[in-house]
C-alpha positions in Angstrom: 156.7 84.3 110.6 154.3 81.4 110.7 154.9 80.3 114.4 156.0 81.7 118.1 157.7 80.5 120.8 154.9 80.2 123.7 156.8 81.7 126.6 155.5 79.5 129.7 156.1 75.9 127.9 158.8 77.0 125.2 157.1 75.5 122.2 155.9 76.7 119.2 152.4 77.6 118.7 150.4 78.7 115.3 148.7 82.5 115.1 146.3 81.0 113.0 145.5 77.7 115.3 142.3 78.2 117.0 141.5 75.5 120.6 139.7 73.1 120.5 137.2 74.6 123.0 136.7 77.6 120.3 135.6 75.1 117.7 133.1 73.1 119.9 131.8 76.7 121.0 131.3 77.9 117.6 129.9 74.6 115.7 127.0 74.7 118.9 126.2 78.4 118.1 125.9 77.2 114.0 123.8 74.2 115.3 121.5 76.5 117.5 121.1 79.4 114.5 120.5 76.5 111.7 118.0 75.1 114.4 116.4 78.5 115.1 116.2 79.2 111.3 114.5 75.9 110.5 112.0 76.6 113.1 111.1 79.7 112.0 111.1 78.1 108.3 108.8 75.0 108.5 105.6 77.0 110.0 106.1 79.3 106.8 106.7 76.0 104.5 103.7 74.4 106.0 101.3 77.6 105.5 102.6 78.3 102.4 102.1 74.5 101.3 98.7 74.4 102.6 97.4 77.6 101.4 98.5 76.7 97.8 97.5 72.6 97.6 94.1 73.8 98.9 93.8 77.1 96.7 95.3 76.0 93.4 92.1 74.3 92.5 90.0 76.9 92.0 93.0 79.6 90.8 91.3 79.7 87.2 90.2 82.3 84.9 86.7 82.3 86.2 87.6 83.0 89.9 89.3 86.7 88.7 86.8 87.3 86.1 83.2 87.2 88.0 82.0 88.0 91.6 79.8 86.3 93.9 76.6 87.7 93.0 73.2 86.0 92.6 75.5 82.7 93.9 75.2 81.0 97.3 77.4 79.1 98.8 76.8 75.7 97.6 76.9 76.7 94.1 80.2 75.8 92.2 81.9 78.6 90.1 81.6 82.5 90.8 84.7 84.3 91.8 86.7 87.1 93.6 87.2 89.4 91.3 84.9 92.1 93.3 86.9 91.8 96.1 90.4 91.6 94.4 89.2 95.4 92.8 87.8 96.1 96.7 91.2 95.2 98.0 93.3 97.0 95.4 91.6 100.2 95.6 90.9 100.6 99.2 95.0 99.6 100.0 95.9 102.0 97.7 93.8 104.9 98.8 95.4 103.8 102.6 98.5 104.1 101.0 97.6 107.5 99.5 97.2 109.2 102.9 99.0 107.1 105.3 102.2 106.9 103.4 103.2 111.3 103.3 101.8 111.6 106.8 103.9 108.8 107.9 107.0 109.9 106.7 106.5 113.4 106.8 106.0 112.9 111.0 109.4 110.5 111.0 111.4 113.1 109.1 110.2 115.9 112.0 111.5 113.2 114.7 114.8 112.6 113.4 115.6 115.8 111.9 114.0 118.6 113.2 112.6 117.6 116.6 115.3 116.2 118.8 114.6 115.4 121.9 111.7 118.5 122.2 108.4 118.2 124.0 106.8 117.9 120.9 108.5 114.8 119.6 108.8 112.8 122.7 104.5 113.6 122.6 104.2 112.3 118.9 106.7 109.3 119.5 104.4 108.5 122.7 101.5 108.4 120.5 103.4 106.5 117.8 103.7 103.6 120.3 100.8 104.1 121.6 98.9 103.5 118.0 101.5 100.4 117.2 99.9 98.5 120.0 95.9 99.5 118.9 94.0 96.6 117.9 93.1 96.5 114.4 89.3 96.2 115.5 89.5 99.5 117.5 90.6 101.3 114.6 87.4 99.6 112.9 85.2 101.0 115.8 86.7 104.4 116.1 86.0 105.2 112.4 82.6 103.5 112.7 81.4 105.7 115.2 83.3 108.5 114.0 82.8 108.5 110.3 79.6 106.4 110.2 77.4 107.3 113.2 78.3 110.6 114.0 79.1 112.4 110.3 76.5 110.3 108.9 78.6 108.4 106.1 77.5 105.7 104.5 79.5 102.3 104.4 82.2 102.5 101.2 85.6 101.5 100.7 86.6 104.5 101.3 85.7 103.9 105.1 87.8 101.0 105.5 90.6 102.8 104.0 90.3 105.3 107.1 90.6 102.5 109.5 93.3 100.6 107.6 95.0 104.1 107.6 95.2 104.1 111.5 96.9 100.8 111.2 99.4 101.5 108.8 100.6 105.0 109.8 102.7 103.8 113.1 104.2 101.3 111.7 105.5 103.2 108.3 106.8 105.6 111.0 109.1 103.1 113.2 110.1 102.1 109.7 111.1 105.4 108.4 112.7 106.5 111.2 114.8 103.7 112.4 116.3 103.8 108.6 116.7 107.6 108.5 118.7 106.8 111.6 121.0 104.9 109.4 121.8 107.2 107.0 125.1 108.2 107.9 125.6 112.2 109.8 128.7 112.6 107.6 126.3 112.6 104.2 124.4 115.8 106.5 127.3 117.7 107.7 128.8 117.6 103.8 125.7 119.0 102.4 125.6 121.4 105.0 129.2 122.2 104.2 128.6 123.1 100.6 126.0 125.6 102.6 122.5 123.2 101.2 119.5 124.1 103.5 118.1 121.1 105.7 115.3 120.6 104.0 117.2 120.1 100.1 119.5 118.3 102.1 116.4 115.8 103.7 115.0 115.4 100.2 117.9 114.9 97.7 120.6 113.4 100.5 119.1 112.0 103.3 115.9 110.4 101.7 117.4 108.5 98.8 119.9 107.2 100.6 117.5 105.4 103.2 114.2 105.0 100.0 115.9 101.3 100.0 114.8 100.8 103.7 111.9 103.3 103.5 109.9 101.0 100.7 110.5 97.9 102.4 108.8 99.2 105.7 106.0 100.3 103.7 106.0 97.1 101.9 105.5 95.2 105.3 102.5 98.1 106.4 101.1 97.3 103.5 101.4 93.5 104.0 99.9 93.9 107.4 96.5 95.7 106.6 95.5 94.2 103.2 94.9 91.2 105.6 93.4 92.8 108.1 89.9 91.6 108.4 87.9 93.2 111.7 87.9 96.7 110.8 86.7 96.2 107.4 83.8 94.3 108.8 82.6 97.2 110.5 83.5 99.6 108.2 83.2 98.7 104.4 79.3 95.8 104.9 79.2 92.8 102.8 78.3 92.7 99.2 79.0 90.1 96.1 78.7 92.5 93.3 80.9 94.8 91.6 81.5 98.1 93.3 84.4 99.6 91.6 83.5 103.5 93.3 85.5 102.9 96.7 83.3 105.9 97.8 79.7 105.0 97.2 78.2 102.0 98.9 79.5 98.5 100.2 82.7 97.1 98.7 83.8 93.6 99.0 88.0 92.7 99.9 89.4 89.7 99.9 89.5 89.5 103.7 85.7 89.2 104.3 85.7 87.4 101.4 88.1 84.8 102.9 86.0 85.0 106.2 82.6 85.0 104.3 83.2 81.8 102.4 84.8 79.8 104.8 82.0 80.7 106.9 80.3 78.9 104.7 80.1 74.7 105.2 80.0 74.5 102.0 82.9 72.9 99.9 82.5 74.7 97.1 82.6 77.9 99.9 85.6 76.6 101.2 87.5 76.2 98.1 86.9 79.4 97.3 88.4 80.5 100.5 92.0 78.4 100.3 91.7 80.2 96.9 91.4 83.7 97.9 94.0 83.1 100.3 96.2 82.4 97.5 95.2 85.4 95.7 95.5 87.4 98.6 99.2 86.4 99.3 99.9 86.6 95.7 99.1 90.1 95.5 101.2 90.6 98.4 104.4 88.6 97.3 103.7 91.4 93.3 104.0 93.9 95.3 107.0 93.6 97.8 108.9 92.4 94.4 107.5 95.7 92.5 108.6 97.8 95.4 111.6 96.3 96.1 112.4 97.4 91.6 111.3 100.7 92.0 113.9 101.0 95.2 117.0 99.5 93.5 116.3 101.8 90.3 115.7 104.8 91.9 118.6 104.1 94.7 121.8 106.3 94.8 123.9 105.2 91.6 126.9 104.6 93.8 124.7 101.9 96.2 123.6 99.8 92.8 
């Protein structure tokens, strides 16, 4: 039946008709999300824009292929390439430690630690560390691992603080998508009598790896930028240091911040450049991770 009789005025009104009021109502909510999307669109446009119009210039073969050294800033050419090997190692050694500890501690939350004394203390401490500015993680390992144990600067060291950084915020990540993962998937592997632990690493984790990546993807994201710790913790230098555990290693951070120190133009192009570079690297590994989680996914989620 396509229409009813309206019992107060006796004539016939659609079930699919919707008032006029409705419609106004929901065209202003589509106006206000469009108008909330496009401002949170053009700031990206116009950073993305001007980092690549001022850093295509010098995006040549040269800028990945030598380093700084025995250049000042005035002088045209010389490259990055010191800091892009900097960068790479010292996010991936973050990633090495920060990454199992990380979601090792959000497993324990959600699936063994309830609401114990011991998990509301380590999600205190989680929040806690979320809110730490990245320059007192520089500090702490500064006086820590360089004053105190007598280290000398290295890569290695501004892994450590970087690791302090990343850690919290792989752990809100991990657990808020292990929260996800449906308690029907739990109870059925408990049913076929699985221990918790086979059931956390063959049920629970794959289903939530898809979720899992991407919030390591965005920890990641956050301290290969980070700038203030490494200061303190990895020096300056414009040669090649490839041993992240020996000496002073450039990153494209203090690179950035070094060169566009620098009045120089040739200094400054060099900056929009490593900028490019820097957010390049970023964008190659959010797409990598984002392949590795759709092939490794539960076959029944592809």
């Amino acid at each position: 039946m396509s229409a009813v009789t309206s019992p107060s005025k006796g004539t016939p009104s659609s079930l699919t008709s919707v008032s006029t009021g409705r419609k106004v109502k929901d065209r202003l909510v589509q106006v206000l999300v469009y108008g909330a999307f496009a401002l949170a669109v053009i700031p990206l446009l116009s950073v993305l824009w001007t980092v690549i119009s001022n850093g295509v210039a010098r995006l040549d073969a040269d800028f990945f292929a030598f380093s700084m050294n025995g250049l000042s800033g005035r002088d045209a050419g010389g490259g990055a390439y010191h800091a892009i090997v900097g960068t790479l190692e010292q996010v991936l050694i973050t990633s090495l430690i920060a990454v199992p500890i990380a979601v090792m501690t959000a497993i324990y939350l959600v699936e063994y630690g309830g609401d114990g004394r011991l998990a509301r203390t380590i999600s205190f401490f989680v929040d806690v560390m979320t809110g730490i500015p990245s320059i007192v993680a520089g500090l702490f390992v500064l006086a820590l691992w360089l004053l105190t144990f007598g280290f000398a600067f290295s890569g290695f060291a501004g892994a450590l603080a970087l690791t302090i950084l990343m850690i919290p915020t792989v752990v809100r990540a991990t657990e808020e998508m292990l929260k996800l993962v449906p308690n029907d998937l739990r109870e059925a592997s408990y049913a076929l009598g699985v221990p918790r632990w086979r059931t956390v690493l063959f049920v629970v984790l794959p289903t939530a790896l898809t979720g899992i990546v991407t919030g390591v993807m965005l920890a990641v994201a956050r301290v290969m930028g980070e700038t203030a710790p490494l200061l303190l913790t990895i020096f300056f230098t414009k040669a090649i240091n490839t041993n992240p555990f020996e000496g002073p290693q450039g990153s494209l951070p203090t690179f950035i911040w070094e060169q566009a120190a620098d009045p120089n133009q040739n200094s400054i192009d060099r900056a929009w450049t490593g900028a490019l570079v820097l957010i390049m690297i970023i964008m190659l590994l959010n797409l990598g991770a984002r392949l590795i989680a759709r092939f490794y996914r539960p076959a029944g989620d592809r």
